[in-house]
C-alpha positions in Angstrom: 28.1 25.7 -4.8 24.8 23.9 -4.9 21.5 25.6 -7.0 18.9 26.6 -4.8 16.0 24.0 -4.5 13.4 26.4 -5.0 14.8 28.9 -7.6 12.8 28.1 -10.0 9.7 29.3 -8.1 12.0 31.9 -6.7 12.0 33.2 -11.1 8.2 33.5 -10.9 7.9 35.3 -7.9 9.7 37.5 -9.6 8.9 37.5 -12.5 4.9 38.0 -11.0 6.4 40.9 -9.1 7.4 42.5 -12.4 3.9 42.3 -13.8 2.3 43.7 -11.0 4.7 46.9 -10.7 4.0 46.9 -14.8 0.3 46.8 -14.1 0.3 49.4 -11.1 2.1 51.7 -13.5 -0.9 51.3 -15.7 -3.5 51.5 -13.3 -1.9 55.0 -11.9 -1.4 56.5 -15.7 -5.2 55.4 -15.9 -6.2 57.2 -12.4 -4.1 60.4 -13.7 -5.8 60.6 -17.2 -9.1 59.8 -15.5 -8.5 62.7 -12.8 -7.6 65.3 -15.6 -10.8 64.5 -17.7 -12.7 65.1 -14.4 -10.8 68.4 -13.7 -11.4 69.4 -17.1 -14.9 69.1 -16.3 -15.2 70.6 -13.3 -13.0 73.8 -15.5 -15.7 73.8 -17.6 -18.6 73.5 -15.6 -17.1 76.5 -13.0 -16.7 78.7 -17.0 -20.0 78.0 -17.7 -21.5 79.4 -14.5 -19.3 82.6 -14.3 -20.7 82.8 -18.1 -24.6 82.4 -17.0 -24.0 84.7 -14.1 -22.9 87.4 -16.6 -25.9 86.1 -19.1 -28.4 87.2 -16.5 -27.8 90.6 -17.0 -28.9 90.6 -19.8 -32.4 90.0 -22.1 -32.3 86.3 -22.8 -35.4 85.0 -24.4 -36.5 81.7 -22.5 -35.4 79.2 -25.0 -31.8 80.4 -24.8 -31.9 80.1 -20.4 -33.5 77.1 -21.1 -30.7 76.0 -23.1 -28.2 77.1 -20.8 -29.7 74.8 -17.6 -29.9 71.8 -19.5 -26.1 72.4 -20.9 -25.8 73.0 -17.6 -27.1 70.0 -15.8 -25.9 67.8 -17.9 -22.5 68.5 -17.4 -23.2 68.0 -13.7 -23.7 64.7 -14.6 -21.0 64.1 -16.1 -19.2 65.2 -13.8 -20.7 63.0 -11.5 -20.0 60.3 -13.4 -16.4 61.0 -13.7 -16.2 61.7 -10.1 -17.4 57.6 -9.9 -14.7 56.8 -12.5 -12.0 58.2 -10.9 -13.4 56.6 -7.6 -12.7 53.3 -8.9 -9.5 54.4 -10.8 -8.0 54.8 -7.0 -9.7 51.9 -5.4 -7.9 50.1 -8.2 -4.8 51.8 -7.9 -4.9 50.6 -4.2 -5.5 46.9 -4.8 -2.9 46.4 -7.2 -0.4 48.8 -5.1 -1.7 45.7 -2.4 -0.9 43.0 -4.7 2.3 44.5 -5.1 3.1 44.9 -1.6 2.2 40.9 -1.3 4.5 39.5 -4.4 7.0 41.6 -3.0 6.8 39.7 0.2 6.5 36.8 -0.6 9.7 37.2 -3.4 11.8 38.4 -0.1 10.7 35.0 1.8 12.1 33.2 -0.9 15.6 35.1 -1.4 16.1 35.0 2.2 15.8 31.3 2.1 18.2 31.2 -1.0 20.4 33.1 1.5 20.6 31.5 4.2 21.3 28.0 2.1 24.0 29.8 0.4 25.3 30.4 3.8 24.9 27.0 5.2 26.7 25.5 1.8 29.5 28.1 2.5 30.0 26.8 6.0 30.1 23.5 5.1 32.1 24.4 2.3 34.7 26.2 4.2 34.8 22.9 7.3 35.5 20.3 4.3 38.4 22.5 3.5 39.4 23.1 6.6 39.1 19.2 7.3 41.3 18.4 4.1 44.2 21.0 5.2 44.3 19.2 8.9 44.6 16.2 7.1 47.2 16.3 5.3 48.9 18.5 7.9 48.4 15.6 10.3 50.0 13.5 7.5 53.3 15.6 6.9 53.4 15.1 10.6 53.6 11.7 11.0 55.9 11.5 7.6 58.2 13.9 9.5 58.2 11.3 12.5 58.8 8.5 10.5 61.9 10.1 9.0 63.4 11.3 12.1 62.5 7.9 13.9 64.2 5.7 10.8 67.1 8.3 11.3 67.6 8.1 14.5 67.4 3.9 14.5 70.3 4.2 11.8 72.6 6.4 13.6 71.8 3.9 16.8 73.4 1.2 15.0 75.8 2.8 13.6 77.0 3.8 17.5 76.5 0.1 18.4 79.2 -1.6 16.2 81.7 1.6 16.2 85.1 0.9 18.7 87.1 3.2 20.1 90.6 2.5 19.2 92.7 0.3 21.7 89.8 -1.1 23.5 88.9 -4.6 23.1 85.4 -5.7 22.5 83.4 -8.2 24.3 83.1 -10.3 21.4 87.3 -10.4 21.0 87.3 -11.2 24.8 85.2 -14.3 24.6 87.2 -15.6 21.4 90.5 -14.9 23.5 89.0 -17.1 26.4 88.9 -20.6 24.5 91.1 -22.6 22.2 90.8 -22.3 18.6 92.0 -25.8 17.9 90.2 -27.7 20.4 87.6 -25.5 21.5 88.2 -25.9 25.5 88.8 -22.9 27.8 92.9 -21.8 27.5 93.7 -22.5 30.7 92.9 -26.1 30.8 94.2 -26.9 27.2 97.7 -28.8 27.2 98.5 -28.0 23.4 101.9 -26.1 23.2 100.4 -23.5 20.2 97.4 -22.3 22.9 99.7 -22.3 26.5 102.2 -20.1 23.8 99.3 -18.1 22.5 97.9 -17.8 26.4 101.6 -17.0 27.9 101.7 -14.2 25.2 98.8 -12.3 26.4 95.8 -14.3 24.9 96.6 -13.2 21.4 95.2 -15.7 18.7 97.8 -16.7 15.7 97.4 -17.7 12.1 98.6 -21.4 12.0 
């Protein structure tokens, strides 16, 4: 069976489908270790306030609160921050997820026209075949009616020159009918050997 035309472009369709589902799988881990540093955060941060709430209770000088806010606000903006990152983690997840979708696509455009050429070539495959069995069906047959017409021409002249016993042939009649030493019809010849011959029944003699 024939290659495919385009199977070379066919291998790097798939072969760019590969690499993208390798790079989604990146992208996601990414998004995933980028959404537990931000959870971790947000553990902390929720610690740290149940930890001031229990702090105010008691006599903290105003350096130590102090110290506690700005702990405090910065890790509000971190988490911000992280909240941003994993923003763009799952934007990025979603594009290449995209660009997966696409190289899938277009790799299935291409295998169904590998298909349906593979089908075409097996049609006309399976009609040359079929063509060459007719063939040389259609030659047996006429071999076949060669024989039996050579056969029967055979046993036709065979028939044709067969005689029954005790009948005279047309051929013996018309030798009968003239003289064999003058060539003229027996009944006007005057030599004694035919009017003999003719009186005995029209029977030719050996001199």
């Amino acid at each position: 069976m024939a290659q495919f035309r385009l199977q070379r472009v066919l291998d790097y369709r798939r072969q760019h489908e590969e690499e993208c589902e390798h790079t989604l799988r990146q992208v996601q881990l990414l998004h995933q270790q980028e959404a537990a540093r931000l959870e971790a955060l947000q553990t902390e941060a929720q610690a740290q306030e149940e930890h001031l709430e229990k702090a105010r209770g008691l006599a903290l000088s105003p350096t130590e609160l102090q110290s506690w806010q700005r702990y405090h606000q910065v890790l509000t903006e971190r988490i911000a921050a992280q909240q941003d990152v994993v923003t763009q983690a799952s934007q990025v997840v979603a594009a290449q997820r995209q660009q997966l979708l696409v190289a899938r696509q277009e790799t299935k455009v291409l295998e169904k026209l590998r298909d349906k050429a593979q089908r075409r070539a097996l049609l006309e495959h399976t009609r040359r075949e079929q063509q060459l069995l007719d063939e040389l069906a259609l030659m047996r047959s006429r071999h076949e009616l060669k024989r039996l017409f050579c056969a029967g021409r055979h046993q036709g002249a065979a028939a044709s020159t067969w005689t029954a016993p005790g009948v005279v042939s047309v051929t013996d009649v018309a030798r009968a009918a003239f003289c064999r030493a003058c060539r003229a019809p027996r009944r006007l010849c005057t030599s004694q050997d035919t009017a003999a011959e003719f009186r005995g029944g029209g029977q030719d003699t050996e001199p």
